[in-house]
N, C-alpha and C positions, 0 to 999 in steps of 0.2 A: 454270824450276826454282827453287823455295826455297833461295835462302840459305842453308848449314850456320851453327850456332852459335844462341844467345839474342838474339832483338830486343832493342836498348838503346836505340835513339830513331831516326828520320828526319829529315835535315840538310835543307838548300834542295835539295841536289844527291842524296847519299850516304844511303844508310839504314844502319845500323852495329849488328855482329852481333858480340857474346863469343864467341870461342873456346873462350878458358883464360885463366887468370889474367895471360896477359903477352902475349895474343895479339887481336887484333880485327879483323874482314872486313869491309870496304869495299866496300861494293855498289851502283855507279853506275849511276843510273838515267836517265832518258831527260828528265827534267823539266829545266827552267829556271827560273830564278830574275832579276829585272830590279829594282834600286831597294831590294834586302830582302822583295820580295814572289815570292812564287812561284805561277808561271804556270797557268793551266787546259791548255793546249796541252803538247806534247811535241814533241821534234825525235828524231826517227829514230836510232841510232848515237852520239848526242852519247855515252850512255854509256859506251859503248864506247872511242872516242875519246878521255875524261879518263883511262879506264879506263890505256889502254897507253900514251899521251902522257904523263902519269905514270911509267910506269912507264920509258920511255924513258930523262927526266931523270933517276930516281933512279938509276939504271944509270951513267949517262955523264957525271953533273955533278961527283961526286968530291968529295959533301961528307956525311956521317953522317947516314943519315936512314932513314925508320921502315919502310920497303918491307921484306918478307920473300921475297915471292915472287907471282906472278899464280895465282888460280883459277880461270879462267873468261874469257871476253874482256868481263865488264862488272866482275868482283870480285877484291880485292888484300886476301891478309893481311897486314898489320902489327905490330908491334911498339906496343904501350902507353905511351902518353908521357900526362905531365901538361901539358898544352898550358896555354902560354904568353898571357893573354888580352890580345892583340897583334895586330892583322893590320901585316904588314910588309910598305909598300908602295915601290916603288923607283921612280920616274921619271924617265926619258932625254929626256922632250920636253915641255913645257907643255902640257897636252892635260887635257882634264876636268874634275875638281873643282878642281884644283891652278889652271887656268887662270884657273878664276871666281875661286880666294880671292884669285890673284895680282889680278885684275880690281879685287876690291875693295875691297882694302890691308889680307886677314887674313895674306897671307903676303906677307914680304920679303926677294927673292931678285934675286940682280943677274944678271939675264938679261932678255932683250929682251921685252914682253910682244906676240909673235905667236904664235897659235895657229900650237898644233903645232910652234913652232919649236923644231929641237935645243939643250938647254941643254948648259953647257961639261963640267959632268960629272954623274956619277946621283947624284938626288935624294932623301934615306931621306926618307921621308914617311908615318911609321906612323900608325894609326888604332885608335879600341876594337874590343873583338869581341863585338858582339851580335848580338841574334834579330830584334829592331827595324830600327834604323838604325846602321851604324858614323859614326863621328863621328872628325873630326881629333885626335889627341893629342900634346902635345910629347914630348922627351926627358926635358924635366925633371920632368910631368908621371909617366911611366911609372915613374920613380925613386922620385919622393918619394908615388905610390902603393902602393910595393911591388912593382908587376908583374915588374919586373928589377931586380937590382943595376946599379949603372954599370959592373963589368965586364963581367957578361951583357948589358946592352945593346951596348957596342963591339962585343962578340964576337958579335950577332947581326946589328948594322947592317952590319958588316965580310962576315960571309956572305953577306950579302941582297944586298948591292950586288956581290960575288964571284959567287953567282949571276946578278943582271940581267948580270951582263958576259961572265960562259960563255953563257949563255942569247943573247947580241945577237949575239956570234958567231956562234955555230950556222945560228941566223935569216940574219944576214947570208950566209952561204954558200949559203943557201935560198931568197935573193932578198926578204927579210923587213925589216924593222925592226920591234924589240923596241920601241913607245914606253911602255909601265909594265910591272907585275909586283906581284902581289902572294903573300906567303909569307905561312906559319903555323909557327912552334916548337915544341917542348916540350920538357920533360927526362924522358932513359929513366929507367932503374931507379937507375943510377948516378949520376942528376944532372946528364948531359952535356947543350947546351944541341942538339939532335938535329930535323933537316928535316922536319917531318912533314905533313899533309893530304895535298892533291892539286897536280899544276903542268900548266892544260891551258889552251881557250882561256875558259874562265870565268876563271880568276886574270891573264889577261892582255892587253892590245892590242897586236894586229902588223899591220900595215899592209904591201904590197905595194911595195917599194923604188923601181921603175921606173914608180910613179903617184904615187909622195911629192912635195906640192908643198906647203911651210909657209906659213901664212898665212889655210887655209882647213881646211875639215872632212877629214878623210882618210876612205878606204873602207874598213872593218876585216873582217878576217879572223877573230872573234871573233862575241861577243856583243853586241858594239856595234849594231851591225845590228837586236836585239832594242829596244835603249835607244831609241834614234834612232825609231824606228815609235811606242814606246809617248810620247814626247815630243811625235812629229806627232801622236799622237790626242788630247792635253790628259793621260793617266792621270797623267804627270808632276806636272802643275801642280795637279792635284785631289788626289794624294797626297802634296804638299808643304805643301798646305793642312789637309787632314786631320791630318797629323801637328802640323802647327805650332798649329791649334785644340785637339787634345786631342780630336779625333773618332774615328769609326772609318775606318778603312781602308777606301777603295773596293772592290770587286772587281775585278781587274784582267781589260782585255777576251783573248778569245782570240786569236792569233795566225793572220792570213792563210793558205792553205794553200802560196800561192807564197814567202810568205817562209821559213814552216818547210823548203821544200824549199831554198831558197837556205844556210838558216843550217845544213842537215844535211851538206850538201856543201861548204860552206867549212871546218867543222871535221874534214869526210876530207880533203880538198885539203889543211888546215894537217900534219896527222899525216904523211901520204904526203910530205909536201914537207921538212918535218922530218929524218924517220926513214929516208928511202929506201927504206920498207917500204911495200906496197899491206898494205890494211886489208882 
């Protein structure tokens, strides 16, 4: 069925439909996204799945954020925010980009450099928000661009990391570990600095508690899974290349059918195991 509301644009994930003036539909679609590029393939449910995993946190996290209410088991109306051009990313373990820059002395952080190992506490590690590539940015960097005030930053790094740690619990009582996270902001009508996107397993890596062994790669519960395939096929290293010549963008290959089925049913397995709810 059609989406109610006016088409405003297609995200990596969401396609995003006007209401009314203060209102906008969220319409999670089935596609994936890997590196900033978006996939030929689709995973079954995944929509579905951001769709109410979403809606779960916004329900149960306890922090001001832009959910109105679910239409549908792929579409959520929200509330209009002037979003924050921040991805806000939180990290509990050395694991990924953070690993490499620790690797190769862009970041200095006094924790022990093993993959995956647990750092001593979460780590705000925000980035820009493009269409492109997101890229590492400081605090001081967001400031003296304008993006936030220094008090809007305290008071969103203080949420972010307030979230990864409602978020770890949860996880942990689920058999989970939370190792990163990543938010999105905005300000409502009023200015207030307000939770807004999506929280599903596209914003985040959870690993399986009872197979966590640091030091090496973990099994992720997520999208990881997608990454990891497109790395073994080279798309990585051709698309690291492209971007850094100033070329064009490869076409990214299609996704296995054994994998799609794997990557559709980890993220019903994450939802159910979450929420205590069958999907």
């Amino acid at each position: 069925m059609k989406p109610a509301g006016i088409f405003i644009r297609s995200g990596k994930v969401k396609d995003i439909y006007a209401l009314d003036s203060g209102h906008l539909l969220f319409y999670f679609t089935d596609r994936v996204s890997a590196f900033d590029v978006i996939l030929p393939s689709t995973i079954p449910r995944k929509g579905e799945v951001l769709c109410k995993l979403s809606a779960y946190w916004f329900e149960t996290l306890g922090v001001r954020n832009h959910m109105v209410r679910l239409d549908g088991p792929n579409s959520m109306v929200v509330n209009r925010l002037s979003m924050i051009p921040v991805e806000c990313v939180v990290r509990g373990y050395l694991y990924g980009s953070l690993y490499d820059r620790v690797n190769r002395g862009e970041v200095t952080i006094p924790v022990e450099r093993v993959l995956a190992g647990k750092m001593p506490m979460p780590y705000f590690d925000p980035t820009t928000k493009s269409e492109v590539k997101d890229e590492p940015i400081t605090e001081e960097e967001i400031v003296r661009q304008g993006k936030l005030t220094t008090a809007e930053l305290e008071e969103v790094k203080q949420s972010a990391v307030l979230i990864y740690q409602r978020m770890s619990q949860r996880g942990s009582k689920a058999g989970f570990i939370l190792a990163d996270l990543k938010l999105e902001f905005g300000r409502d009508g009023e200015g207030r600095v307000t939770l807004g996107d999506s929280i599903g397993p596209d914003e985040f890596r959870m690993w399986r508690a009872s197979s966590y062994v640091p030091g090496k790669a973990q099994e992720s519960y997520d999208k990881q899974v997608v990454r990891d395939w497109l790395i073994a096929e080279g798309y990585r290293a051709r698309l690291d290349e492209a971007r850094k010549s100033g070329g064009r963008v490869p076409d990214p290959p299609s996704l296995p059918d054994d994998l799609i089925k794997r990557v559709s049913e980890r993220y019903v397995y994450v939802y159910e195991s979450l929420t205590g709810k069958k999907l």
